[in-house]
N, C-alpha and C positions, 0 to 999 in steps of 0.2 A: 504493500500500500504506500509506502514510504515514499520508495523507489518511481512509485506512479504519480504521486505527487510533484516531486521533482520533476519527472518529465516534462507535467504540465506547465511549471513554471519556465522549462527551458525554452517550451513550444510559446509562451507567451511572449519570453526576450526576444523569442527569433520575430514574431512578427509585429512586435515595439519597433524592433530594428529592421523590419520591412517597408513602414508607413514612409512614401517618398515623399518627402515634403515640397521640393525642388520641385517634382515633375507636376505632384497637385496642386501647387502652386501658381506654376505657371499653365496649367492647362486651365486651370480656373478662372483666374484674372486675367492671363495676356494671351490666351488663345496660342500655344506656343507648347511645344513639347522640347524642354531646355536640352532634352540630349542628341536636342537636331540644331542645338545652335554652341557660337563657341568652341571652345575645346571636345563637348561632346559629352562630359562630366556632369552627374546630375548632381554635385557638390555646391557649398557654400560658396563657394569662388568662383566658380563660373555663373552662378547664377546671378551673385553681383554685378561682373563685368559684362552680362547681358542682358537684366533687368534693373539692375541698380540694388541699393541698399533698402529701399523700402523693402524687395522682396528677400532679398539675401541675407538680413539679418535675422529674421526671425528664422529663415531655414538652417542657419549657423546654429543659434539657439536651441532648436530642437531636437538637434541631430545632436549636439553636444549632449542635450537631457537622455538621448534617449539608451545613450551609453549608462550616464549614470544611474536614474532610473532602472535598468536591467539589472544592476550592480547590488542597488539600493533595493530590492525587492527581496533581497534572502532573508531580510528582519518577516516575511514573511514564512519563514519555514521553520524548525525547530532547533536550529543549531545554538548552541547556548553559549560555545566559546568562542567570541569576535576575537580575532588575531592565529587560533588555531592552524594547523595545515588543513583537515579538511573544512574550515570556515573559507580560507582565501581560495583554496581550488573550489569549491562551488561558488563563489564573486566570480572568478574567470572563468568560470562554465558561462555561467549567465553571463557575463559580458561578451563573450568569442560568440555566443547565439544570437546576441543582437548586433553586433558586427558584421558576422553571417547574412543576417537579415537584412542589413544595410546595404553590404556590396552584392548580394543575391534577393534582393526584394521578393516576396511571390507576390506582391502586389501590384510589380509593378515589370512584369514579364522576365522576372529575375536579373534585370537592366541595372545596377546598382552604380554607386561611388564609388571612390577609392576609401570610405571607412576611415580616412581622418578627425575629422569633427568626433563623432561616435568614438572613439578611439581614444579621441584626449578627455572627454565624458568618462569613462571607463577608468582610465587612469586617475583622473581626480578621484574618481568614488573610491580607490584603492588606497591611493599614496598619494595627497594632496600634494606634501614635499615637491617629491620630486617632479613633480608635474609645475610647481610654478617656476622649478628651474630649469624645465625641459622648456616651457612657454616662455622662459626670460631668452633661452638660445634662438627661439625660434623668431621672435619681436625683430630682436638685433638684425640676426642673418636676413629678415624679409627685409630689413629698413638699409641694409648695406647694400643687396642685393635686387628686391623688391621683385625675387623669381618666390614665390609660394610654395612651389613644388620642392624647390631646392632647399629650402626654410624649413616645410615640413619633415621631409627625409635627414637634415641634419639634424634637428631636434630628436625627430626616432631614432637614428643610430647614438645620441647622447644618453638615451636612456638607460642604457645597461652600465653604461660606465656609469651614472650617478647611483646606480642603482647598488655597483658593487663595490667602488672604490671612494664613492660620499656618504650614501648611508649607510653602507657599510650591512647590506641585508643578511642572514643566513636563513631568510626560506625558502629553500630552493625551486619551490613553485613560483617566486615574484621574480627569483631570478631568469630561470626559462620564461617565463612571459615579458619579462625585459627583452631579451636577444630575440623574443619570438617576434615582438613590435616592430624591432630595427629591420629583422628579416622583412616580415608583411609588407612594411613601407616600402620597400625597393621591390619588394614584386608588383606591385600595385600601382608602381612608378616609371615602371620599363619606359611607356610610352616618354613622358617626361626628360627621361634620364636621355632618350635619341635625341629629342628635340633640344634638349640642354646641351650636350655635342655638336650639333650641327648650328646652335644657336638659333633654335627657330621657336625657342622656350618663349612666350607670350609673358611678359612683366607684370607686375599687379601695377597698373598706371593709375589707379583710381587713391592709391597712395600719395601718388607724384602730386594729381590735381589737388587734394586734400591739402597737403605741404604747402600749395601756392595761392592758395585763398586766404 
C-alpha cells in the first residue's frame, strides 16, 4: 500500500512537471505555438525574447515552482526523518518526475524544455545554499557574457564542486545528483553548445536594452 502511494505521488510530480506553461500561454493569449518561434525552446527564455516579459515571467515563475512544489510535496507522505538518506532520495524521486515531466510533457505531445527553471526549483527545495551560489555564478556569467545557455551550463557544472568541496556534503545521494545536474545540463545543451562554436548562440539582448534605459 505504501509502495502504491508513492507511486501516486510520483505520477503527480511527473504531470506538475508536464503542465507547459510557455506553450498554454502563448496559445492562449498570442495565438502562437512558442516552439514554432525563436530558438524553438518552450522555456522561460525564449518565451521572453518572443513575447516579452509580461508572458515570460510568470512562465519562469512557474516552472521554477513546479520543481519545488514536486520536492515540497513529500511533507505529504510519512517519512518522519527530514535530512535522512531515504528522506533526500525520495525529494529526488519526486523532483527527477517533474523534471521528467517538464522536458517530456504528456500534455503537451511530450515536446518539453531543456528543464532548467524546474531544475533550479528543485534545487532550492533541497539545498537553498548552494543554489544561491550556483545563481550568484550564473547572474555574473549571463551579465559578462549575456549567452543564457552558457550561464546556465556553467552554473550546472558548479554545482558539484560547491557541493563537494564548499559544503562539504557526505550524502552520497546529493552528491550523485550534483554530477547528475552538470551531466543533464550539457545533454540538454548539445544544440547550444554547436551554436556557441560556430557562434550563432542568440544573446539574451533584452538584458542589453534593460542596461540602456
Amino acid at each position: 500500500m505504501q509502495l502504491f502511494y508513492f507511486g501516486l505521488m510520483l505520477l503527480a510530480a511527473y504531470l506538475l512537471g508536464s503542465v507547459p506553461a510557455s506553450v498554454w500561454i502563448g496559445k492562449k493569449f498570442y495565438n502562437i505555438d512558442i516552439r514554432e518561434h525563436g530558438s524553438g525552446n518552450p522555456g522561460a527564455t525564449n518565451t521572453i525574447r518572443v513575447l516579452g516579459w509580461k508572458a515570460g515571467l510568470p512562465v519562469l515563475l512557474f516552472d521554477i515552482l513546479k520543481g519545488w512544489i514536486a520536492v515540497k510535496s513529500i511533507i505529504l507522505s510519512d517519512f518522519d526523518l527530514p535530512g535522512s538518506d531515504d528522506y533526500v532520495i525520495f525529494q529526488l524521486m519526486l523532483g527527477a518526475a517533474a523534471l521528467i515531466g517538464h522536458i517530456f510533457p504528456v500534455f503537451a505531445g511530450f515536446r518539453g524544455g531543456k528543464g532548467v527553471a524546474t531544475l533550479f526549483g528543485i534545487v532550492l527545495a533541497i539545498d537553498p545554499f548552494s543554489t544561491l551560489i550556483c545563481i550568484s555564478i550564473f547572474i555574473v556569467t549571463l551579465l559578462i557574457s549575456r549567452y543564457v545557455s552558457l550561464s546556465s551550463m556553467i552554473a550546472g557544472l558548479s554545482f558539484p564542486f560547491v557541493k563537494i568541496f564548499i559544503i562539504r556534503t557526505d550524502t552520497i545521494s546529493l552528491v550523485i545528483f550534483s554530477i547528475a545536474v552538470a551531466g543533464l545540463l550539457l545533454i540538454t545543451h548539445q544544440k547550444n553548445i554547436k551554436r556557441l562554436i560556430r557562434g550563432e548562440e542568440s544573446k539574451a539582448d533584452f538584458l542589453r536594452i534593460r542596461r540602456q534605459k
